[in-house]
Rosetta silent file (secondary structure, phi, psi, omega in degrees, C-alpha in Angstrom):
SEQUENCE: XXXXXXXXXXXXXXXXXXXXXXXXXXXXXXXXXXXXXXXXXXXXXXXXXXXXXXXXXXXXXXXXXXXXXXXXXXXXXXXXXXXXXXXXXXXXXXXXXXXXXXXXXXXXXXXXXXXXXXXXXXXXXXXXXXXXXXXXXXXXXXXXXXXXXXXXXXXXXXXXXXXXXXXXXXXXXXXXXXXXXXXXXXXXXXXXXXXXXXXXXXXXXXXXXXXXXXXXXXXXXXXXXXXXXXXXXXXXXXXXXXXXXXXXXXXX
SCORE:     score description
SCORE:     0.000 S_00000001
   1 L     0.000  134.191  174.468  -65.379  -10.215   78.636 S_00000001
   2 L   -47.110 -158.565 -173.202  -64.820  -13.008   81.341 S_00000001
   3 L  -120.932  -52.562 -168.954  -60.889  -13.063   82.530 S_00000001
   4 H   -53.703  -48.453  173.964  -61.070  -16.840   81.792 S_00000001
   5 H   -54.306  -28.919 -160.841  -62.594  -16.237   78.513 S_00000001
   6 H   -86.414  -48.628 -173.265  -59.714  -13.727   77.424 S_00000001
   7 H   -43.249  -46.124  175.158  -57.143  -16.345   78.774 S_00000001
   8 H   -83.406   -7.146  172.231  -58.541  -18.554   75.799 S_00000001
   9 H   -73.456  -70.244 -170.703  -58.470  -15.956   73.154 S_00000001
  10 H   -93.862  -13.347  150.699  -55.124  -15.547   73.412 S_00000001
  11 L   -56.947   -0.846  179.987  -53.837  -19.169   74.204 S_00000001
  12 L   -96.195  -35.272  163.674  -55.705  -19.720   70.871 S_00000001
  13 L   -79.176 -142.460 -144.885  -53.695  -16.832   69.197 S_00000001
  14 L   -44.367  -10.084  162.529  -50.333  -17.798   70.600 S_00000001
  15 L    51.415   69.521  169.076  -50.317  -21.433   71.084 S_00000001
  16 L   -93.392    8.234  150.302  -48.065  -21.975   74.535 S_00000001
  17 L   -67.424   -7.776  174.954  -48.230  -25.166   74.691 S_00000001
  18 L   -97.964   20.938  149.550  -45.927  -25.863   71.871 S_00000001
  19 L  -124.819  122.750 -174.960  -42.844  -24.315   73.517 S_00000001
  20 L   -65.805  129.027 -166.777  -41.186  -25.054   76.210 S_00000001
  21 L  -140.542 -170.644 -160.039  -40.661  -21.869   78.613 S_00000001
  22 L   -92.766  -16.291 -160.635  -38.820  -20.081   81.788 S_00000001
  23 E  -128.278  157.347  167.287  -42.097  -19.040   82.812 S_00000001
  24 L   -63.591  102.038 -174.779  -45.601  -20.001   83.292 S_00000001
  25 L   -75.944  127.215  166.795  -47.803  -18.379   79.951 S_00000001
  26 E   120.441  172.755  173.349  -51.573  -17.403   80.242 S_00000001
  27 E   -87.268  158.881 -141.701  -52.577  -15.710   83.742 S_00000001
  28 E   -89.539  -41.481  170.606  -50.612  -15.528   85.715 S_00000001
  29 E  -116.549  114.898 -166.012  -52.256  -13.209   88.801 S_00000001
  30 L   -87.232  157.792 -165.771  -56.575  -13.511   88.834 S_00000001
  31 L  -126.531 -152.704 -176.172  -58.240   -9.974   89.152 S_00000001
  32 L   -71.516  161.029 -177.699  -62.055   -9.272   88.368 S_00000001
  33 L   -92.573  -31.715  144.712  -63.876  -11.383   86.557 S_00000001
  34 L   -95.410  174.108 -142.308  -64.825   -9.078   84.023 S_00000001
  35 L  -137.151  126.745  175.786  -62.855   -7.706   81.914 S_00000001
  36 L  -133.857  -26.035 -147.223  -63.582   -3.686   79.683 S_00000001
  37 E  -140.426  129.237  145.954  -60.112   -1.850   79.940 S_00000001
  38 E  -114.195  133.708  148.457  -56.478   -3.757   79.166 S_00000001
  39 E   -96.944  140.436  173.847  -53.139   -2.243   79.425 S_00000001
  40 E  -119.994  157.329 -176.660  -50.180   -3.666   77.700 S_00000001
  41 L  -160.998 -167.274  170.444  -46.784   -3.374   78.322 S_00000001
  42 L  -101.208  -35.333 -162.729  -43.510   -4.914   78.155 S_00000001
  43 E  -161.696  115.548 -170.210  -42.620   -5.961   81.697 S_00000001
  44 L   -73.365   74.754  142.317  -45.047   -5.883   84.812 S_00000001
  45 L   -79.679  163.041  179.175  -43.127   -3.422   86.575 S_00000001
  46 H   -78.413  -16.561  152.714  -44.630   -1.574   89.638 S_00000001
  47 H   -41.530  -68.388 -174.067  -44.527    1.538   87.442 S_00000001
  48 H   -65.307  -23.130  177.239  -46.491   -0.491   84.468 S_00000001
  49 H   -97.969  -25.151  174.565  -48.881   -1.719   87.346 S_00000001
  50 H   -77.490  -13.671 -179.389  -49.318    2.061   88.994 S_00000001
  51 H   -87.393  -54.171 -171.222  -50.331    3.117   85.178 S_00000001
  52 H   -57.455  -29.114  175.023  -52.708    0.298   84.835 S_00000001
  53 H   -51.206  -65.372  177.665  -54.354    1.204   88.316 S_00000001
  54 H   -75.537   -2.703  156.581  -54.733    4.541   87.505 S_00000001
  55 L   -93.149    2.056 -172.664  -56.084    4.129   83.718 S_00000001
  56 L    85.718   -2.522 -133.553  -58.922    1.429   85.610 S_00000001
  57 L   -71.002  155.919 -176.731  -57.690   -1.370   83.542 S_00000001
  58 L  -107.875  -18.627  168.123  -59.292   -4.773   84.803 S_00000001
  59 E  -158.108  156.660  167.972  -56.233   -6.392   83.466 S_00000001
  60 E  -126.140  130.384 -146.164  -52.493   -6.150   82.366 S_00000001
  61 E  -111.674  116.827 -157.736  -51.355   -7.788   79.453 S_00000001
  62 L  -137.988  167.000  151.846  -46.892   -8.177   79.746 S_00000001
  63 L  -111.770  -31.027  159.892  -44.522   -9.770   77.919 S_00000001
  64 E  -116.772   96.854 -178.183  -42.330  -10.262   81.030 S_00000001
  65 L   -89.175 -135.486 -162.314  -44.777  -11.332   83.757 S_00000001
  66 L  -106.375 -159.453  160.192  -43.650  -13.223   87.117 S_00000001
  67 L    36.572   77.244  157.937  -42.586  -16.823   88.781 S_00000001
  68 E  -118.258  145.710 -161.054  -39.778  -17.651   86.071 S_00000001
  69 L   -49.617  119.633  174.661  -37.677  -20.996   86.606 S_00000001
  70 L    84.342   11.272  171.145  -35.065  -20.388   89.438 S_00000001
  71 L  -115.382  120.062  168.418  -35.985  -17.310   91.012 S_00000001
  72 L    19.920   87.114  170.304  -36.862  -16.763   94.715 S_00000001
  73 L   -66.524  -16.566  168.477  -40.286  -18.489   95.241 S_00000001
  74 L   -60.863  147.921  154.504  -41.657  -16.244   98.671 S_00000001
  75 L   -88.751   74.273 -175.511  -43.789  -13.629   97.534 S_00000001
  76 L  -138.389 -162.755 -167.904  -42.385  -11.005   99.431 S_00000001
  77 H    44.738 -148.049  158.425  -40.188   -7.482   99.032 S_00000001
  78 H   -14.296  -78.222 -174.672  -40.445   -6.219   95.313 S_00000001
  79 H   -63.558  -40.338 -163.059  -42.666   -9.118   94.059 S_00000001
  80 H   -73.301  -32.567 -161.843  -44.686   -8.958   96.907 S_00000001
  81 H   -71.831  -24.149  175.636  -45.570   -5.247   96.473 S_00000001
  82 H  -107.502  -17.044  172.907  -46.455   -5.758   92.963 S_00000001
  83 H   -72.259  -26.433 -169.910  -48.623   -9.272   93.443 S_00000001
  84 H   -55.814  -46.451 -162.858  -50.139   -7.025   96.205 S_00000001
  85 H   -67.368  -58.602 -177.793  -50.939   -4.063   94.049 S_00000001
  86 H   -40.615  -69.100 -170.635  -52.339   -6.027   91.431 S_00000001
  87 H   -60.393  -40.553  174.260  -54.674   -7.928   93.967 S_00000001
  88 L   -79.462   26.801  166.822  -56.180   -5.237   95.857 S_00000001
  89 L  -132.832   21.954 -172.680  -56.987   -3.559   92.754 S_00000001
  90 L    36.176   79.844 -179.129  -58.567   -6.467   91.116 S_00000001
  91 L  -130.259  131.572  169.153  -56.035   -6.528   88.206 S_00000001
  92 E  -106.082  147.846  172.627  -55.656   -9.491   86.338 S_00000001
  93 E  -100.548  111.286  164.680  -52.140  -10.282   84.963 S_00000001
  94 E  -132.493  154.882 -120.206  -51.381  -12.451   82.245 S_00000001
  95 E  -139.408  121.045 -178.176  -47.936  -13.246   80.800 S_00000001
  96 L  -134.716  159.506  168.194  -46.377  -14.344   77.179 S_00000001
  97 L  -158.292 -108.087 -148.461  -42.625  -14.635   76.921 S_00000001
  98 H   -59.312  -55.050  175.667  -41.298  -17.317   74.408 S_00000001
  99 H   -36.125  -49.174 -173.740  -45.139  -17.692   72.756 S_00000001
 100 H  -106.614   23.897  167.972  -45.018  -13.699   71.365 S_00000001
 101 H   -88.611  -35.861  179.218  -41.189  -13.513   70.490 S_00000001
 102 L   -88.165   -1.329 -165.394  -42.022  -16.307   67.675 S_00000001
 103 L   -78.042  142.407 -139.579  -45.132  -15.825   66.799 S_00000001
 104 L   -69.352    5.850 -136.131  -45.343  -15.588   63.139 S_00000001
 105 L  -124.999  -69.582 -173.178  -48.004  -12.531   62.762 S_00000001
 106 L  -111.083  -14.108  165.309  -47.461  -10.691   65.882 S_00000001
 107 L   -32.567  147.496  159.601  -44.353  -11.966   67.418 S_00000001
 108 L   -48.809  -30.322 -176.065  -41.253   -9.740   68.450 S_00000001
 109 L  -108.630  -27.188  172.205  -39.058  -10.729   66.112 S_00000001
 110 H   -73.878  -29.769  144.278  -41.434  -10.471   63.106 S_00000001
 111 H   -32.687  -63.642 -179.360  -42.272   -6.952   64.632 S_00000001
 112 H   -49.675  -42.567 -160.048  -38.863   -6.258   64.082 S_00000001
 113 H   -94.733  -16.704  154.396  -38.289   -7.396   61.196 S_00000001
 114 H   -35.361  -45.335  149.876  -41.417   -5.444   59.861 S_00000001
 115 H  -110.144   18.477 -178.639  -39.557   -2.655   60.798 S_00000001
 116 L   -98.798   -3.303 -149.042  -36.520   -3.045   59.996 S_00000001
 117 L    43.236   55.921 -170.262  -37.430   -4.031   56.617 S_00000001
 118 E  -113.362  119.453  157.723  -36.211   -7.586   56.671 S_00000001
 119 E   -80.688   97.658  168.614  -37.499  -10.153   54.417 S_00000001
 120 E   -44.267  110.612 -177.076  -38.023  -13.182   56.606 S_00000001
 121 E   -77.422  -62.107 -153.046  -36.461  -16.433   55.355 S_00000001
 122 E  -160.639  179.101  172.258  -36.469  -19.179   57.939 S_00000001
 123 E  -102.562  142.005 -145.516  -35.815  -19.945   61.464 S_00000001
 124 L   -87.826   -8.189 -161.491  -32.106  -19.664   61.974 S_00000001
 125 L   -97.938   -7.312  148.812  -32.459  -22.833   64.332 S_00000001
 126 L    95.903   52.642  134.271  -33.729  -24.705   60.789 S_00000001
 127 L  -156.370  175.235 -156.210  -37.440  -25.495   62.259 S_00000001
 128 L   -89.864   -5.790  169.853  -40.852  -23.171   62.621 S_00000001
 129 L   -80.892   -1.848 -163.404  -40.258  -22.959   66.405 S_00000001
 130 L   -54.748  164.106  165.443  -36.726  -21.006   66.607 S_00000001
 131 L  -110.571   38.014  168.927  -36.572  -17.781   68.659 S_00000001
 132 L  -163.936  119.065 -171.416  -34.240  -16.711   66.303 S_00000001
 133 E  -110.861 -173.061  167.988  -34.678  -15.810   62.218 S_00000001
 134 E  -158.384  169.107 -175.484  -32.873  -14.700   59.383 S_00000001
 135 E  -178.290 -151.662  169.371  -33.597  -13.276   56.184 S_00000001
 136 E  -146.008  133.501 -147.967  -32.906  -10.536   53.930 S_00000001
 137 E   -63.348  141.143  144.435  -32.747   -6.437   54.009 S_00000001
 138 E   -21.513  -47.843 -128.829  -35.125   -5.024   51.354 S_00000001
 139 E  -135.730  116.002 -169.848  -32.542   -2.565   50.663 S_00000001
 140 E   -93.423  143.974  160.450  -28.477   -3.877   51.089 S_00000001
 141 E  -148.942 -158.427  166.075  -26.408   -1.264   53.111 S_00000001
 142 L  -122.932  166.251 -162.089  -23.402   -1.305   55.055 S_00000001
 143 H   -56.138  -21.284  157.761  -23.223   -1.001   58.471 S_00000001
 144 H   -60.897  -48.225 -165.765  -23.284    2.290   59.781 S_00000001
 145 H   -75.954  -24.969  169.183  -26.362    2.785   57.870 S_00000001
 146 H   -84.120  -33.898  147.312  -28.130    0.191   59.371 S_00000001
 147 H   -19.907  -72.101 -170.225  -26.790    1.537   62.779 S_00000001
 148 H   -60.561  -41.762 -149.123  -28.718    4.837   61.762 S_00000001
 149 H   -68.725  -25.530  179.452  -31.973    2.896   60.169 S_00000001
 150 H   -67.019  -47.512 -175.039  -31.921    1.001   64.087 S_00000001
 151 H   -48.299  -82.187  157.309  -31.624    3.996   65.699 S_00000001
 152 H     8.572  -72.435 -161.854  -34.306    5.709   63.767 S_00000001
 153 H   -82.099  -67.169  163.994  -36.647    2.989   63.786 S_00000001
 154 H   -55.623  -28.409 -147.738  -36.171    2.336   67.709 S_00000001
 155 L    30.353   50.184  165.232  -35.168    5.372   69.233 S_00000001
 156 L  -150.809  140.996 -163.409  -32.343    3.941   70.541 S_00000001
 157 L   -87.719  139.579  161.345  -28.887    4.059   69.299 S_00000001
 158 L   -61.551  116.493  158.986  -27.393    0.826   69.051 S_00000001
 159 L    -0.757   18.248 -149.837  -24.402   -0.953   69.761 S_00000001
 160 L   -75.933  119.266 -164.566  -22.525   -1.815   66.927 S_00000001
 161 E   -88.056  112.967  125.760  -19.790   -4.668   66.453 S_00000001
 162 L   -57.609  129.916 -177.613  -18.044   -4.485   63.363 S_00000001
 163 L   -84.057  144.712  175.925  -16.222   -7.358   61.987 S_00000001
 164 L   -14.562  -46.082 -168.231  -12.512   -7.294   60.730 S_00000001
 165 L  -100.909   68.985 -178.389  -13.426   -6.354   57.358 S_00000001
 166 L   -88.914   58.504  145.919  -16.002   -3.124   58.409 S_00000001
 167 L  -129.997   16.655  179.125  -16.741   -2.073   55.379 S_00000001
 168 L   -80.563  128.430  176.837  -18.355   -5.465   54.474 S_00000001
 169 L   -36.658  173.673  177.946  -22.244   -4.978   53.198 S_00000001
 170 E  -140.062  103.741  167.424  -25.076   -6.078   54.762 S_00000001
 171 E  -104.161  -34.757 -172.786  -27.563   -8.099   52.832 S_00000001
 172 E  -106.022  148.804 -142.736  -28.233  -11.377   54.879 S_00000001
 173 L  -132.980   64.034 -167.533  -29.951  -10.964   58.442 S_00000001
 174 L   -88.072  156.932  136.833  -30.328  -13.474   61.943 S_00000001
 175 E  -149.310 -161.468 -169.619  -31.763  -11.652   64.762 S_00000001
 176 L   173.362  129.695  167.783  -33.625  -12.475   68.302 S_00000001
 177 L  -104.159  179.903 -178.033  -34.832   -9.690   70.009 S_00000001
 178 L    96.412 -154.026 -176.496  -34.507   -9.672   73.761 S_00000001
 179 L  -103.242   68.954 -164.379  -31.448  -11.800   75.410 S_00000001
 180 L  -115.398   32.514 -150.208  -30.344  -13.741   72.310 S_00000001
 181 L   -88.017   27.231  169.506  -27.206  -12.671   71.644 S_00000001
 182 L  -103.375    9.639  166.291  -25.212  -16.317   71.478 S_00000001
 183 L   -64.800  -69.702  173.475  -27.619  -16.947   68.205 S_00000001
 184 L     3.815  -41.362  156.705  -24.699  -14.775   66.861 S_00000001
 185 H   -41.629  -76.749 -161.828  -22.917  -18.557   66.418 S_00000001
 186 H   -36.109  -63.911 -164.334  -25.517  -19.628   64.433 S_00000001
 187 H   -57.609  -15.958  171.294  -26.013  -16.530   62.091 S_00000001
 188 H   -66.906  -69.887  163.980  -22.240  -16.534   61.550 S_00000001
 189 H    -7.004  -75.512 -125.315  -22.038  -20.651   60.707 S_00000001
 190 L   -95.151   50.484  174.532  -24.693  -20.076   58.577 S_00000001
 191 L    58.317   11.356 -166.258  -22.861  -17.590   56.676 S_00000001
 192 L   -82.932  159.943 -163.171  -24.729  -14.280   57.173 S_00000001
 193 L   -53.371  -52.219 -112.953  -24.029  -10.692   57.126 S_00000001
 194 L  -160.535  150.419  149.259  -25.504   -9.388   60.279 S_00000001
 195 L  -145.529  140.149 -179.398  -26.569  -10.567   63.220 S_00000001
 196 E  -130.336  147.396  132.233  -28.929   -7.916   65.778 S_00000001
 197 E  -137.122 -156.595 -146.686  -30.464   -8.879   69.339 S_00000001
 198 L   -76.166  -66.887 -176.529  -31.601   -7.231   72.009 S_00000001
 199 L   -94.185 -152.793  162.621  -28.478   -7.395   74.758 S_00000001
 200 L  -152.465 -173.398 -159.069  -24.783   -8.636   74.302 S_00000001
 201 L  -141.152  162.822  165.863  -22.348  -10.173   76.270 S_00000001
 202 L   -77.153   -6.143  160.016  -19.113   -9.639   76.620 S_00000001
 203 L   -59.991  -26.341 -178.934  -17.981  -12.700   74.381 S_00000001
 204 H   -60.414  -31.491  179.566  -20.081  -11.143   71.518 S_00000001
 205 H   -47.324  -74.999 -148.495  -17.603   -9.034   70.780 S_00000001
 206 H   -53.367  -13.014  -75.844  -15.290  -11.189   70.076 S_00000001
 207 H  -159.537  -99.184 -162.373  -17.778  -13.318   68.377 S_00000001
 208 H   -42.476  -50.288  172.438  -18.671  -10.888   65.781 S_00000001
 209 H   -89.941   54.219 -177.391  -15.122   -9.701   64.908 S_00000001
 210 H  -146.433  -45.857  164.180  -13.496  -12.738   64.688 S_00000001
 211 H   -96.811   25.852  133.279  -15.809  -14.474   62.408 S_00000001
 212 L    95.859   77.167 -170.073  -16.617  -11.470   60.110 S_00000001
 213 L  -127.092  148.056  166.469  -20.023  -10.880   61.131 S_00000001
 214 L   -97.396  154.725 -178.359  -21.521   -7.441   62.180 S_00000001
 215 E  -151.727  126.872  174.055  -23.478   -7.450   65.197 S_00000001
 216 E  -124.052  133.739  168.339  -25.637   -4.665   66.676 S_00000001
 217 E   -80.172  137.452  170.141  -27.237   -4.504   70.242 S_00000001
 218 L  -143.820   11.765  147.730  -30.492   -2.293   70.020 S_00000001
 219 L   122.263  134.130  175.774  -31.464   -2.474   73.426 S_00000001
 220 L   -83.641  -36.833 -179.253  -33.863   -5.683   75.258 S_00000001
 221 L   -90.117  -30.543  168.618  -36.515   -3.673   76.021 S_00000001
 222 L   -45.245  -39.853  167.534  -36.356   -1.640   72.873 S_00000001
 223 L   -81.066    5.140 -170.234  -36.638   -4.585   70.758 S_00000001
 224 L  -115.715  -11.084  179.905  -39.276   -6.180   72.739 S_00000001
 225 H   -66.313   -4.592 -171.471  -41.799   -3.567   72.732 S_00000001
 226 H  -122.659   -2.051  176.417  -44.185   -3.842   69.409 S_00000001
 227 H   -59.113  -59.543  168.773  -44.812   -7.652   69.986 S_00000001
 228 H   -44.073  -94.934 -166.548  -46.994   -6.514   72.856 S_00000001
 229 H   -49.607  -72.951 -171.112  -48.727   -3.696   71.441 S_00000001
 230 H   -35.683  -20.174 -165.624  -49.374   -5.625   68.103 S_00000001
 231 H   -78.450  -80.597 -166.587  -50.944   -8.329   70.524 S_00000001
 232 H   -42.011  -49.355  152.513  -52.832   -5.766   72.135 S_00000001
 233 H   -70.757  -36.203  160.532  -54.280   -3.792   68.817 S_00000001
 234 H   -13.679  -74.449 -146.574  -55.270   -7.524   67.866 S_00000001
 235 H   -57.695  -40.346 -161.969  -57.374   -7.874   70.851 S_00000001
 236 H   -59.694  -72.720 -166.529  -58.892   -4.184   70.471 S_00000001
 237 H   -40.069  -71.225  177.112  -59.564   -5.058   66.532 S_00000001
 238 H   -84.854   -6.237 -174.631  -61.156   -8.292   66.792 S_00000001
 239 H  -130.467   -7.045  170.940  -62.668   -8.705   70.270 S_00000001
 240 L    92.789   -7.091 -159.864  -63.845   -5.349   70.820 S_00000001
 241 L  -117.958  153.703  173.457  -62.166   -4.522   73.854 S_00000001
 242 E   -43.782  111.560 -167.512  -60.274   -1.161   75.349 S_00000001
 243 E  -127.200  134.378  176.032  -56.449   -1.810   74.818 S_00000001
 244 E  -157.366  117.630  173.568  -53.941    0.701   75.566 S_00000001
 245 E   -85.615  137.149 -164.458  -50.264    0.047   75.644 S_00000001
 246 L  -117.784   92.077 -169.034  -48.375    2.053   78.154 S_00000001
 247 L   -72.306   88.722  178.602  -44.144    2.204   77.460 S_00000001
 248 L   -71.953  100.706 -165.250  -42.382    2.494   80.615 S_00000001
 249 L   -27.958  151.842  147.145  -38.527    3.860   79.653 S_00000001
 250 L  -168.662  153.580 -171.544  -35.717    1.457   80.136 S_00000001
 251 L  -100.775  -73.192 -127.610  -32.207    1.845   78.114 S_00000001
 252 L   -49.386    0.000    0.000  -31.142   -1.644   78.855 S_00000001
């Protein structure tokens, strides 16, 4: 497959022109022109680019690529060592951020909620673009147990905020995976149980017990990981081509 061609396959799938973002979407760094072997990943680290080298891949497929709004424009240090790597090894890069946390099918947060068993209501921001949903657990439990079912499910244990009243159930559901944890506002307002994202802050606490909300951290990269690979069995499914997602640890 061309590089160009692939570029439109998934701007066709993910639609990034309807959201405004920190980063440029689509690719980002050009490689070979054809295209047989993709790697996926979460974040085009030089680890996640030393994997892709050394599986052949003609391109790597991120959810956190480069050149986001306000950071150091030379390409040098770090970044240069990884635009470098990339180039002399004819690796094309391309980049999704905002595009696969919402997307309705394959997105990050409907990953999540897929495995969390959360029946998806709405967008908590009250239109179909939020980066942030709510809905409601199959299965009502109280909070420690959804503590365990994150842990479980992620294989990472989570954070967990308990609100004044911690023995209050948990039926109704906001999250945002990733760095969303001031949604936490919302999902309280709007009366719900629960609220999970990826990091916290230190205001969340207070956030969560003071307006009787539970709130669990489960980790940014933890929660950001099956968007990608669901993208990536997509491509493999329907387009035919070698996709292999590669997980590089990170606790954060």
């Amino acid at each position: 497959m061309n590089n160009v061609e692939l570029e439109k396959i998934l701007n066709q799938k993910l639609s990034p022109q309807l959201i405004k973002d920190y980063s440029p979407n689509g690719l980002q760094v050009e490689g070979s022109e054809q295209i047989k072997k993709v790697v996926t990943g979460v974040t085009a680290s030089q680890a996640l680019i030393d994997h892709a080298v050394e599986l052949g891949a003609d391109a790597l497929l991120v959810h956190h690529g480069y050149f986001w709004k306000g950071e150091p424009e030379p390409i040098r240090g770090m970044k240069g060592k990884r635009i470098r790597t990339l180039i002399k090894n004819d690796v094309n890069l391309y980049g999704y951020h905002l595009p696969l946390d919402i997307h309705p099918e394959l997105g990050n947060n409907a990953e999540l909620a897929r495995l969390l068993d959360i029946e998806i209501e709405g967008g908590l921001e009250g239109h179909p673009q939020s980066v942030a949903l709510f809905g409601r657990l199959k299965t009502p439990m109280s909070g420690a147990e959804l503590a365990e079912k994150i842990d479980s499910v992620l294989k990472r244990t989570p954070l967990h905020i308990a609100p004044e009243n911690a023995e209050k159930m948990i039926e109704t559901v906001g999250w945002c995976t990733g760095g969303g944890q001031d949604y936490i506002e919302l999902a309280a307002q709007q009366g719900l149980d629960a609220f999970i994202s990826g990091e916290i802050s230190e205001r969340t606490t207070y956030s969560a017990r003071e307006q009787d909300i539970h709130y669990f951290a489960a980790g940014h990269h933890a929660t950001e990981r099956y968007g990608i690979k669901a993208l990536g069995e997509w491509l493999a499914k329907e387009h035919g081509l070698d996709v292999e997602f590669v997980d590089i640890d990170n606790p954060v």
